[in-house]
Structure formats: C-alpha cells, structure tokens
Short mmCIF file of the C-alpha atoms (twelve columns), coordinates in Angstrom:
data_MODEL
# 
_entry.id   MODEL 
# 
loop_
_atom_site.group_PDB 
_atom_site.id 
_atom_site.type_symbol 
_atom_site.label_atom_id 
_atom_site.label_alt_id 
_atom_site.label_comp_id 
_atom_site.label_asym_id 
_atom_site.label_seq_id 
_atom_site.Cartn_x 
_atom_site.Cartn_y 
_atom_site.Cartn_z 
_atom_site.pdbx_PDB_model_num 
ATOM 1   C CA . UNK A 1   17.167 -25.742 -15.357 1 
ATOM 2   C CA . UNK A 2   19.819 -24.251 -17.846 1 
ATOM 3   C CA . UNK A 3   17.679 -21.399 -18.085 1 
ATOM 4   C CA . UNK A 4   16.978 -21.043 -14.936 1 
ATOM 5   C CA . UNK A 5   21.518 -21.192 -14.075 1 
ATOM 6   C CA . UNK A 6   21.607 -18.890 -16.470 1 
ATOM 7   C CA . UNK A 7   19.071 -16.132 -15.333 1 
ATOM 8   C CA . UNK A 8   20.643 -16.681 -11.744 1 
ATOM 9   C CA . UNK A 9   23.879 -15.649 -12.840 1 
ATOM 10  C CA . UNK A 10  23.041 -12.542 -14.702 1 
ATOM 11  C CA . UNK A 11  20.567 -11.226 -11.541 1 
ATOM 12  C CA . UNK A 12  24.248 -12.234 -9.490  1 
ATOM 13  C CA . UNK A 13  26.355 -9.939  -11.752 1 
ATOM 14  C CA . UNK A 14  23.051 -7.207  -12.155 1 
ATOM 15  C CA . UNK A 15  23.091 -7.948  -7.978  1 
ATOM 16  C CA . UNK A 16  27.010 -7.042  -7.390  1 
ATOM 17  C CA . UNK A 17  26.770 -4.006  -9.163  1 
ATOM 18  C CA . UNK A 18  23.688 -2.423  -8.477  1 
ATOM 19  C CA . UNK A 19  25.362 -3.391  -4.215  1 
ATOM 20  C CA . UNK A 20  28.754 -1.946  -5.279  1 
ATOM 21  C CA . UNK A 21  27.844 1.169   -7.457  1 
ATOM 22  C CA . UNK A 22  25.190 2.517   -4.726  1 
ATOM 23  C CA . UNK A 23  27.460 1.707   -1.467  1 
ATOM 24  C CA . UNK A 24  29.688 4.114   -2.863  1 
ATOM 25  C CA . UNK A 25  27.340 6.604   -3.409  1 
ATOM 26  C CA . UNK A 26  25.520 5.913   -0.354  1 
ATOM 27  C CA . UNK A 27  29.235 6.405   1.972   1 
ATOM 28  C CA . UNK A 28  28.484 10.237  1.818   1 
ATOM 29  C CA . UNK A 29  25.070 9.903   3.704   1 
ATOM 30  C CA . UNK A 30  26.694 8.728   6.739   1 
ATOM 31  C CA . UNK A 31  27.851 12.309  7.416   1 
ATOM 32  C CA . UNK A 32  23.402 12.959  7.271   1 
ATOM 33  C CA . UNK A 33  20.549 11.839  9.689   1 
ATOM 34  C CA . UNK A 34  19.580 8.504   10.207  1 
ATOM 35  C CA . UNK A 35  16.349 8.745   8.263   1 
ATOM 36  C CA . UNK A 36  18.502 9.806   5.118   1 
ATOM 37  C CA . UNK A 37  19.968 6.503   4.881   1 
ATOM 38  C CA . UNK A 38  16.833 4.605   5.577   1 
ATOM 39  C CA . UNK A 39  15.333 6.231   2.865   1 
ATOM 40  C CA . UNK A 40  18.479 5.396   0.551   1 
ATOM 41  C CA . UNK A 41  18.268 1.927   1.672   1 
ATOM 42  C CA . UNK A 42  15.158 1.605   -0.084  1 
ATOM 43  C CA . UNK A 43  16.992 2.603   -3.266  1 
ATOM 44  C CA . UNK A 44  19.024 -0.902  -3.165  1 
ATOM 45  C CA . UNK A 45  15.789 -2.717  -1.882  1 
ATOM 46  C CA . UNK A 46  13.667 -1.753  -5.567  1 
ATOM 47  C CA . UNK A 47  16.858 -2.339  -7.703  1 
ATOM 48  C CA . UNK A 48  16.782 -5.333  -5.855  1 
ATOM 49  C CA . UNK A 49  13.179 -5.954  -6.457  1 
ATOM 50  C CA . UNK A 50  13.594 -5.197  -9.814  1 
ATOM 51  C CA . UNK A 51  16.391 -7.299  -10.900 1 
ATOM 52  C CA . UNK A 52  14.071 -10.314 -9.308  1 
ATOM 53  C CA . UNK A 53  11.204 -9.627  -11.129 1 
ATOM 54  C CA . UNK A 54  12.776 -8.980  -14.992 1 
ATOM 55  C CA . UNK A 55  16.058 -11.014 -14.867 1 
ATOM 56  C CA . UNK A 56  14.890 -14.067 -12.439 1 
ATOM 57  C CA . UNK A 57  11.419 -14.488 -12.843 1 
ATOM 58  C CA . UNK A 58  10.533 -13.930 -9.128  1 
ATOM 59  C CA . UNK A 59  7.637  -11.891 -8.171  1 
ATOM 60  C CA . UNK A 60  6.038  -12.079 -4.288  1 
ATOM 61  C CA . UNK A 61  2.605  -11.844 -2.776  1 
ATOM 62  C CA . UNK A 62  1.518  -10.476 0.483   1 
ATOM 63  C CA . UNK A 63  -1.169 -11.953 2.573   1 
ATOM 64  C CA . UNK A 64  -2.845 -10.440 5.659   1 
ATOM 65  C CA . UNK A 65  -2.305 -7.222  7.062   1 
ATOM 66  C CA . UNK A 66  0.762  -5.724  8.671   1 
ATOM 67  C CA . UNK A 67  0.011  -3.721  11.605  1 
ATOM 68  C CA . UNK A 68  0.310  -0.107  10.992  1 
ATOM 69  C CA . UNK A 69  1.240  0.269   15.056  1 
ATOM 70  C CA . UNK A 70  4.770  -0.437  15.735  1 
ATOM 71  C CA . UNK A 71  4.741  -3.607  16.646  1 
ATOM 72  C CA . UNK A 72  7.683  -6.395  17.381  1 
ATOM 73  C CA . UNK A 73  7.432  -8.094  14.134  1 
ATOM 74  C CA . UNK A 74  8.985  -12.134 14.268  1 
ATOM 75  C CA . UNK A 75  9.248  -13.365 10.852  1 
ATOM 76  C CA . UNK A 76  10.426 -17.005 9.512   1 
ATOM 77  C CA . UNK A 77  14.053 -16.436 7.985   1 
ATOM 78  C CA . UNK A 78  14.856 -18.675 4.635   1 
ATOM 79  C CA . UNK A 79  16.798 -16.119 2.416   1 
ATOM 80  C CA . UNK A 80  18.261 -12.554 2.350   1 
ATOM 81  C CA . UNK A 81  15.324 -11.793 0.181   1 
ATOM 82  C CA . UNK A 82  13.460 -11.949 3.443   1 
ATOM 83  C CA . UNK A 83  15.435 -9.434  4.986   1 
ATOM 84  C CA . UNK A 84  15.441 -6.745  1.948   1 
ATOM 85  C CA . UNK A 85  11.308 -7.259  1.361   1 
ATOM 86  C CA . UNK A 86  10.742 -7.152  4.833   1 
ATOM 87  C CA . UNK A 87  12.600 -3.538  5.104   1 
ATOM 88  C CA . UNK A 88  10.236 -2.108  2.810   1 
ATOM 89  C CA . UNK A 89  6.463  -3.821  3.754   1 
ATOM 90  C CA . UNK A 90  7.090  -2.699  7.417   1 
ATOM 91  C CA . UNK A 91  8.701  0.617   6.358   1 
ATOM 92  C CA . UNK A 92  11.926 0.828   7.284   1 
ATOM 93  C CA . UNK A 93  12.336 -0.818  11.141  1 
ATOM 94  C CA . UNK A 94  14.954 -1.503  12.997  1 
ATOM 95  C CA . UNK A 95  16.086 -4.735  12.094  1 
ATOM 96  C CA . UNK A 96  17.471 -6.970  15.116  1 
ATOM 97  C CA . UNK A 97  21.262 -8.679  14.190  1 
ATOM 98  C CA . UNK A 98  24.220 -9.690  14.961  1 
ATOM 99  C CA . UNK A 99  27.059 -7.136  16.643  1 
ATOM 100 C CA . UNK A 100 29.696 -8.852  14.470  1 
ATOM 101 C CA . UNK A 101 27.816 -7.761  10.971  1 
ATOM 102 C CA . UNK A 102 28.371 -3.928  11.733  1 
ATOM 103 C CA . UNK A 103 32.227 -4.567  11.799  1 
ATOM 104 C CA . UNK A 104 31.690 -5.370  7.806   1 
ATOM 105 C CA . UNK A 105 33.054 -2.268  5.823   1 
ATOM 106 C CA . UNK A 106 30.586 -0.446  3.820   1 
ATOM 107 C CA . UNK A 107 27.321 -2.981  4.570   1 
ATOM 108 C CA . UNK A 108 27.604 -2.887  8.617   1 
ATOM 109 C CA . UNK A 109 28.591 1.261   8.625   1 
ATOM 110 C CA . UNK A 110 24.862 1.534   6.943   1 
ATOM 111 C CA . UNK A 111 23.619 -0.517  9.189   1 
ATOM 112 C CA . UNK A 112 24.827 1.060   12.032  1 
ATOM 113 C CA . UNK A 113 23.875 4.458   10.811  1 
ATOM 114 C CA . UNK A 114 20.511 3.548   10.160  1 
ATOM 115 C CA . UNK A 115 20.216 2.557   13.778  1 
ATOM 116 C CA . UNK A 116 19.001 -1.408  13.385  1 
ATOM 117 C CA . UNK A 117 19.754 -3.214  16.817  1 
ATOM 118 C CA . UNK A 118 22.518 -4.972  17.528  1 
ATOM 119 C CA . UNK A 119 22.794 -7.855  19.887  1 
ATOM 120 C CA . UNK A 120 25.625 -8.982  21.405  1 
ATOM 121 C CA . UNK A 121 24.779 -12.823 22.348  1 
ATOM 122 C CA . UNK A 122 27.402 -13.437 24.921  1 
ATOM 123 C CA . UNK A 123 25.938 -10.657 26.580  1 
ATOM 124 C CA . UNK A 124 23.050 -11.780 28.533  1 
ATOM 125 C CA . UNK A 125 21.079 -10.189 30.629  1 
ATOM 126 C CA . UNK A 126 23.000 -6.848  29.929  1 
ATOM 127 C CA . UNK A 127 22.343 -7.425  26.487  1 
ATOM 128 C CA . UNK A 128 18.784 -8.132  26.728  1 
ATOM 129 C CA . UNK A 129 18.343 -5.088  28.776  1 
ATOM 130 C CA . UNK A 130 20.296 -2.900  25.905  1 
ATOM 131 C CA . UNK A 131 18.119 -4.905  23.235  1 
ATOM 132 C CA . UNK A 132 14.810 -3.669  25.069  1 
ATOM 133 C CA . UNK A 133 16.162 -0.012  25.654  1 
ATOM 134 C CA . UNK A 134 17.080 0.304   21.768  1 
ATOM 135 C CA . UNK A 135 13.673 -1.359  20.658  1 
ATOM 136 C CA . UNK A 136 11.793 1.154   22.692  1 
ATOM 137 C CA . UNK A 137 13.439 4.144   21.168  1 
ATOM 138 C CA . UNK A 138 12.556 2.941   17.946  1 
ATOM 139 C CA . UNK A 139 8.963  2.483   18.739  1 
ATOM 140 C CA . UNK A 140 8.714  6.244   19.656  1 
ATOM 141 C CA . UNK A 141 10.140 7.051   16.332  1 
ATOM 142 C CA . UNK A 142 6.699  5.296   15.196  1 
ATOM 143 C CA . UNK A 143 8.771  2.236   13.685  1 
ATOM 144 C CA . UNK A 144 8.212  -1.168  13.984  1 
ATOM 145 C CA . UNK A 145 11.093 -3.901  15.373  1 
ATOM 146 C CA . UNK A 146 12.030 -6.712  12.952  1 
ATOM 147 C CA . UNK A 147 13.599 -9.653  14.602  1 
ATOM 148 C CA . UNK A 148 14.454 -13.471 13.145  1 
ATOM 149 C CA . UNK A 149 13.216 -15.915 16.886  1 
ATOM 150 C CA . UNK A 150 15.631 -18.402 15.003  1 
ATOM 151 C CA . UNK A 151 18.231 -16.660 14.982  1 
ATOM 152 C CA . UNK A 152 19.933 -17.999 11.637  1 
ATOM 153 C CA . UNK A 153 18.113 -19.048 8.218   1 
ATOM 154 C CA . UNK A 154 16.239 -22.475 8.006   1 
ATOM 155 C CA . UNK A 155 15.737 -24.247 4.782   1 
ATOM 156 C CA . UNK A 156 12.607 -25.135 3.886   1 
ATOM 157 C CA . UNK A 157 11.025 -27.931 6.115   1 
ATOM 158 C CA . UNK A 158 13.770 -27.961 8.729   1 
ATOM 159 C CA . UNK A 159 13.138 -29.037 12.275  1 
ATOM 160 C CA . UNK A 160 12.176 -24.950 13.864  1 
ATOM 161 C CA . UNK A 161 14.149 -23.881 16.716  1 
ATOM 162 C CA . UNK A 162 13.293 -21.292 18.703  1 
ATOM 163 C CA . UNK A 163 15.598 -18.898 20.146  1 
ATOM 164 C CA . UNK A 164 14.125 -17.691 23.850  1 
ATOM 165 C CA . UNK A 165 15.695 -14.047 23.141  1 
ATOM 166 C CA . UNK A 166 12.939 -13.064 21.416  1 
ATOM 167 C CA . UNK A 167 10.599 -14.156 24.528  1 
ATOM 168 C CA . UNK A 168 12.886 -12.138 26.425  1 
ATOM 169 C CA . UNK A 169 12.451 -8.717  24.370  1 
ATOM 170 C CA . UNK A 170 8.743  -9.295  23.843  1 
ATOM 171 C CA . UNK A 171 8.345  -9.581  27.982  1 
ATOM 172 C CA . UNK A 172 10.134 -5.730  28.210  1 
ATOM 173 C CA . UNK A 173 8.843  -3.805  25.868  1 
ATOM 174 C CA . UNK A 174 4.631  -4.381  25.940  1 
ATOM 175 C CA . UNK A 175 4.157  -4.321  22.539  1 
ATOM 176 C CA . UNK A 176 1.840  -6.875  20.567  1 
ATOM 177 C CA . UNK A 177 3.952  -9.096  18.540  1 
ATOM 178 C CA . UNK A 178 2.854  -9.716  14.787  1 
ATOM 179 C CA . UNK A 179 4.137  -13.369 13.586  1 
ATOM 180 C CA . UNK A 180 5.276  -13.323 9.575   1 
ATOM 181 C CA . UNK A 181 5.263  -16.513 7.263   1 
ATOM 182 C CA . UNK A 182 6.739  -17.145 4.400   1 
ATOM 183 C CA . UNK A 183 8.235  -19.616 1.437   1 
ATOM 184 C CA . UNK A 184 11.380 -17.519 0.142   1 
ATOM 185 C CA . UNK A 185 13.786 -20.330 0.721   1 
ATOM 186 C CA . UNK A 186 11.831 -22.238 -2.264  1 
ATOM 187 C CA . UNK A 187 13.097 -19.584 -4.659  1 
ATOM 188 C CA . UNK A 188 16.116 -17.625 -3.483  1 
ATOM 189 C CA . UNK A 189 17.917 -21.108 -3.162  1 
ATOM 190 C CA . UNK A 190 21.486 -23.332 -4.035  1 
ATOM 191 C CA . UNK A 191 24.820 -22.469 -2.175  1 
ATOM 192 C CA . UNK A 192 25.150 -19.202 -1.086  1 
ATOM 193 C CA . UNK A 193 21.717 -18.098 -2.281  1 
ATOM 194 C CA . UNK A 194 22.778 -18.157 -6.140  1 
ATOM 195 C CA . UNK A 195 20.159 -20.072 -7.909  1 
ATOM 196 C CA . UNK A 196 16.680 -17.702 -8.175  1 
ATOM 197 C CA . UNK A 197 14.257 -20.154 -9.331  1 
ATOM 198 C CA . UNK A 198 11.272 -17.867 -11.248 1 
ATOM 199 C CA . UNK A 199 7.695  -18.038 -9.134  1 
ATOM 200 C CA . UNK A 200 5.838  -16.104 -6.373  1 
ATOM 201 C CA . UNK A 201 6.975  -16.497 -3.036  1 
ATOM 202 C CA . UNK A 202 4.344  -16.120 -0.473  1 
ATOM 203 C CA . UNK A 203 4.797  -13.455 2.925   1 
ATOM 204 C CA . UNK A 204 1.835  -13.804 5.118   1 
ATOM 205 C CA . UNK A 205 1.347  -11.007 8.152   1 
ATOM 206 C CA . UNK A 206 -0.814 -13.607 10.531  1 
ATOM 207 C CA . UNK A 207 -2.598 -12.291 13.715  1 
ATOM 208 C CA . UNK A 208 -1.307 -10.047 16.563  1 
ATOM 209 C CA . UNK A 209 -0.548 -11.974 19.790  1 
ATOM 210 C CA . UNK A 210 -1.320 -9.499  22.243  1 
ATOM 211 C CA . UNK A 211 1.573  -8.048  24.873  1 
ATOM 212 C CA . UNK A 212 1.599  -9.525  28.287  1 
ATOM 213 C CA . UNK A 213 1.547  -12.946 27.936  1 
ATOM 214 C CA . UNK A 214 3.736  -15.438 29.718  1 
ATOM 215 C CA . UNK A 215 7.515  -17.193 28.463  1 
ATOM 216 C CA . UNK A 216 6.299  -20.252 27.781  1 
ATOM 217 C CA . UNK A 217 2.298  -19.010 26.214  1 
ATOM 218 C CA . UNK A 218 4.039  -16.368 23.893  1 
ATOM 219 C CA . UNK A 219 6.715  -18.738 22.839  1 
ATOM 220 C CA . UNK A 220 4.206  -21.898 22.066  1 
ATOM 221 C CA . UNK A 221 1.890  -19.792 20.615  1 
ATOM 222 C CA . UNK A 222 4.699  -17.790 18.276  1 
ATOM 223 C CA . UNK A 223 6.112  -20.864 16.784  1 
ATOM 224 C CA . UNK A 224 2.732  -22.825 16.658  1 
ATOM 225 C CA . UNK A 225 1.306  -19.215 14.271  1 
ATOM 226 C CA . UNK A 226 4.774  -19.500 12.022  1 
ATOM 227 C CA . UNK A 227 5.533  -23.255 11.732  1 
ATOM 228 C CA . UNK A 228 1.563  -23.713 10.658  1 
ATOM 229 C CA . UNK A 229 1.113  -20.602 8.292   1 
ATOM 230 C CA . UNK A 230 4.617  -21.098 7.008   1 
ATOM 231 C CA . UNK A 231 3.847  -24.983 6.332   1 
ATOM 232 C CA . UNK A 232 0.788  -24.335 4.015   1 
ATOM 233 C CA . UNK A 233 3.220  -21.407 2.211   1 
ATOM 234 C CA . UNK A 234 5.908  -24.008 1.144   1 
ATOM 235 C CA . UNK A 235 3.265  -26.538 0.213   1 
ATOM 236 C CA . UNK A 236 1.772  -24.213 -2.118  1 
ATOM 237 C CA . UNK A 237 4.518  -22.998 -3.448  1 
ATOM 238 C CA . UNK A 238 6.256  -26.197 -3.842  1 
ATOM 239 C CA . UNK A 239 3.158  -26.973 -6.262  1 
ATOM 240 C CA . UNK A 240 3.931  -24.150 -7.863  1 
ATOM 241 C CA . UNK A 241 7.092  -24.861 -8.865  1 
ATOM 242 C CA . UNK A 242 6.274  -28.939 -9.604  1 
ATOM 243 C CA . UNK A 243 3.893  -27.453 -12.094 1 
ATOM 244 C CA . UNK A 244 6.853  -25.211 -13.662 1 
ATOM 245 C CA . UNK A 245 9.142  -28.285 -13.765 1 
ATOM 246 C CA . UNK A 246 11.183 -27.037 -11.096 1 
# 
C-alpha cells in the first residue's frame, strides 16, 4: 500500500501540472469556436490518460457498444475519471452539470465555451425546458448528451438514487437513451480522489432503451440496466484487486 501512496502522489503532482500548464495555454482558445476547445479538451483528457496508465497503474476496458447516433447517454458516476473517459469514448458531448461549476475561473470558462449544459436546479420547470432546448441543439451538431441521473458521485455499493430530472429531459427530447456502467470508484478512490489504486476499471455501454416510454417505465428500467450491469463491474473488479492485495 506504500507503493501504491506513493504512485498516487506523484500522478497528483504529474495531475496539477499537466491541469495548470495547459489551462493557461488553453485561455487563448476562448477567443476561437467552440469545437476548438473541445478538441483541446482532449489534450488534458490523454495526459490524463497517460499519467494513469505509467505513474498509477490504471488502465480501463470498454464493454459493449456506444451508439454512434446521438443519443442521451446516463452513466453511473463514482470518480472524475468517469467524467474525463467519458468525454473522449462518446466524442466530445455536451456534458450535463451544475450552473454553479461555470462560475470556477479557468475550469468553468472552458466549460462554458465548449457549450456543456448547465442546469440550474432551483429552476424547475423553466429549467427543464432550457435543459431540453440546449440538449436538442447539441444533437443537431451530431453530438451525443452526457448526463449523471444521480446527480452527485456514489461510492461503490451505495444505496442508488435516482434523480427524476433525467426522466424529465429524456420525455422532451425523443431520443433513445443508452445506460453506462462502470467500477471507477474501486480505483480512483480515498479523500478527495487521491489514492489511484493500479487495475482495470470496467465501462460497459449496455442496451438502448428506446424514446417514448413512460416516467415511471424509463426510470425503473434505467436504474434496473445500471444498478445490475454496474453490480457485476464492482464484483469483478473487487476480485481483481483482492488478488493484487489491494
């Protein structure tokens, strides 16, 4: 586990300055298109990537297919590796968060300019409405929609809880819905996401649930497609990482 502290620190410190060194050469492409930056972003996503793989130990594998449509794409959320691989294996969408994260100086102007989706939760209806308009204009850009249905990150094996927003956007738009599993909180663990434990963690792409489907059927059957794929992902990979020691 030494080891293991020790590799976690230097990815931290290889982290910070691979963030710090390319935000400041990324603040000039804020005066360029959109696609510019989300091209850039990619940039941060390998180093990222990279870092993982040589410094930590931490590789992934994909399972199943992710739609080549744009599609409304609900993933399980565990770790802020989930958010930088799953930039890059749906190429580039528009990632639904929080309106408070684009106040952040350097991180949230990037954001913004990249044109993710914002949601304002005290919004309501309004907000939902906005959510739906945004998502659409996305879609004809021929990119897919990236939003967390719990709304926050869940450790591994905590109770799921299901956020009726993303019931909400799915009813607007009529777009087929592609559920994503995975096991990152395993490995991108500790306080604050510091300790990288080395191993494979597992993203699966699971079935599309088809658009037009009722509240209550789209919701049951969303969470009943993550909780069960994502289940068997942590069980494996907690093997995994008996069988390392860890």
């Amino acid at each position: 586990m030494i080891l293991v502290l020790i590799r976690s620190a230097i990815f931290f410190l290889w982290f910070a300055l691979c963030s710090t060194v390319l935000s400041l050469l990324f603040t000039p492409l804020l005066l360029l298109p959109p696609r510019v930056m989300r091209s850039a972003a990619l940039l941060w996503c390998n180093a990222t990537f990279w870092g993982l793989r040589v410094i930590a130990g931490v590789r992934y594998e994909i399972r199943g297919t992710a739609s080549r449509e744009p599609v409304l794409a609900a993933s399980k959320h565990m770790s802020m590796w989930d958010t930088i691989a799953l930039y890059v294996l749906l190429d580039k969408p528009a990632m639904v968060f929080k309106r408070e994260l684009g106040l952040i100086p350097f991180y949230g102007w990037f954001v913004r300019k990249s044109q993710m989706i914002a949601i304002d939760r005290d919004g309501k209806a309004s907000a939902l409405r906005k959510m739906a308009a945004d998502a659409k204009a996305v879609f004809a850009q021929g990119r897919c929609v990236l939003i967390f249905p719990e709304g926050t990150r869940k450790k591994p094996g905590a109770s799921p809880d299901y956020k009726p927003g993303v019931a909400g956007l799915y009813g607007q738009i009529g777009v087929p819905c592609q559920p994503i599993a995975l096991n990152s909180g395993l490995f991108w663990t500790g306080p604050s996401g510091f300790l990288k434990k080395p191993g494979t963690i597992l993203v699966e792409f699971l079935p599309l649930t088809p658009p037009g489907l009722k509240r209550a059927e789209f919701m049951s059957r969303l969470e009943t497609s993550i909780e069960t794929a994502t289940a068997k992902l942590i069980a494996e990979g907690q093997q995994s990482l008996t069988a390392r020691g860890l």
